[in-house]
C-alpha positions as CSV (number, residue, x, y, z in Angstrom):
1,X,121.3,82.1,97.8
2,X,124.2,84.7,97.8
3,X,126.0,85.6,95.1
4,X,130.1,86.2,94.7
5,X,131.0,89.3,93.2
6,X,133.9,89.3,90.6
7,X,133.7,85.1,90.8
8,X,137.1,84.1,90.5
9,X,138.8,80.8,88.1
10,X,139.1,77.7,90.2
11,X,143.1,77.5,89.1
12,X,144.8,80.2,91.0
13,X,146.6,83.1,88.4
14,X,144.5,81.9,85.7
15,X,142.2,85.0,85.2
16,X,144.7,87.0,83.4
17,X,144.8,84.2,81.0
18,X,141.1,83.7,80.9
19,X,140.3,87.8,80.2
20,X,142.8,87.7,77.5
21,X,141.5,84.8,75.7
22,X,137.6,86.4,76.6
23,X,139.2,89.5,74.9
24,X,140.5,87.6,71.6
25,X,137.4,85.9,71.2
26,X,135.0,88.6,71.4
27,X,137.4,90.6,69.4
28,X,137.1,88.3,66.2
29,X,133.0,88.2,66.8
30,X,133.3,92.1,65.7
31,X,133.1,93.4,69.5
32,X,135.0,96.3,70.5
33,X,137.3,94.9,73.4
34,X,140.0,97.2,75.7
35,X,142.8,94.3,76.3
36,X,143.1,96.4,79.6
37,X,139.8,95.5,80.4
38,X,138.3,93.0,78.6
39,X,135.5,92.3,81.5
40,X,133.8,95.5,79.7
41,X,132.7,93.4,76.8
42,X,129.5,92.5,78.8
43,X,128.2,96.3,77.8
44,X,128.4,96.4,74.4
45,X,127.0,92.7,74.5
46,X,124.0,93.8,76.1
47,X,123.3,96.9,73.9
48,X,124.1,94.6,70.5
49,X,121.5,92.4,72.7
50,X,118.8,95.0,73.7
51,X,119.4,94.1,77.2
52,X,119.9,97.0,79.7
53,X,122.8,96.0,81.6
54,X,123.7,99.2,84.2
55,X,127.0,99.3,85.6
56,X,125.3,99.5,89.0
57,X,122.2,98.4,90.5
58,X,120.9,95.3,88.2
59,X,118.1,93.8,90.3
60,X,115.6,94.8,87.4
61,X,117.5,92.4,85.0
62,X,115.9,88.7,84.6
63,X,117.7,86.1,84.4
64,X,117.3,85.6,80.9
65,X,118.4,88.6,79.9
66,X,121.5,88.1,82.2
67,X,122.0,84.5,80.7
68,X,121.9,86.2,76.6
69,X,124.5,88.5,77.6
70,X,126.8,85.3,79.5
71,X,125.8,82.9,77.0
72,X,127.0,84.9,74.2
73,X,130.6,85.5,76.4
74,X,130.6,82.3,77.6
75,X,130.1,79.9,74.9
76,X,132.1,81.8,72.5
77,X,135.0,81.2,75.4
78,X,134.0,77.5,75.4
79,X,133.8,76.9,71.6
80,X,137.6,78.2,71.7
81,X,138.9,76.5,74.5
82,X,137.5,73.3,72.5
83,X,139.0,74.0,69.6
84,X,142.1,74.7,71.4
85,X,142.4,71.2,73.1
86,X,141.3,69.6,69.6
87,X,144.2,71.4,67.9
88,X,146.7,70.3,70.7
89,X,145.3,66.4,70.5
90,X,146.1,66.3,67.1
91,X,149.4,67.5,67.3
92,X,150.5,64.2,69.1
């Protein structure tokens, strides 16, 4: 299998939108997140984590440990974007 570096959102010019919102979210879960780079969050994920994410040369990692460190990213991101479209359907 090969693997993308720096995967990229389906909708073209969303990203900026997506590492904002990844920024706000992990900001109110008590992480430390630069708005200018918001893709650092991963780091201080894995050290609240005990996982030792490197900034190079991973291949020692499992993929559980990769999937704690996504999971907690990730499913924050989704639990938001949910809410999100909740709030908006009840508007109407």
């Amino acid at each position: 299998m090969v693997r993308r570096r720096g995967r990229r959102p389906l909708v073209p010019g969303a990203g900026h939108g997506l590492d904002m919102l990844k920024a706000e979210v992990m900001q109110r879960a008590g992480y430390s997140v630069s708005r200018d780079r918001p893709d650092l969050v991963k780091y201080e994920v894995a050290r609240s984590l005990g996982v030792p994410l490197q900034t190079a040369n991973n291949g020692n990692l499992s993929t559980e440990e990769a999937g704690k460190i996504g999971g907690q990213i990730g499913g924050r991101m989704v639990r938001e974007m949910i809410r999100m479209a909740q709030e908006q359907l009840t508007k109407r």
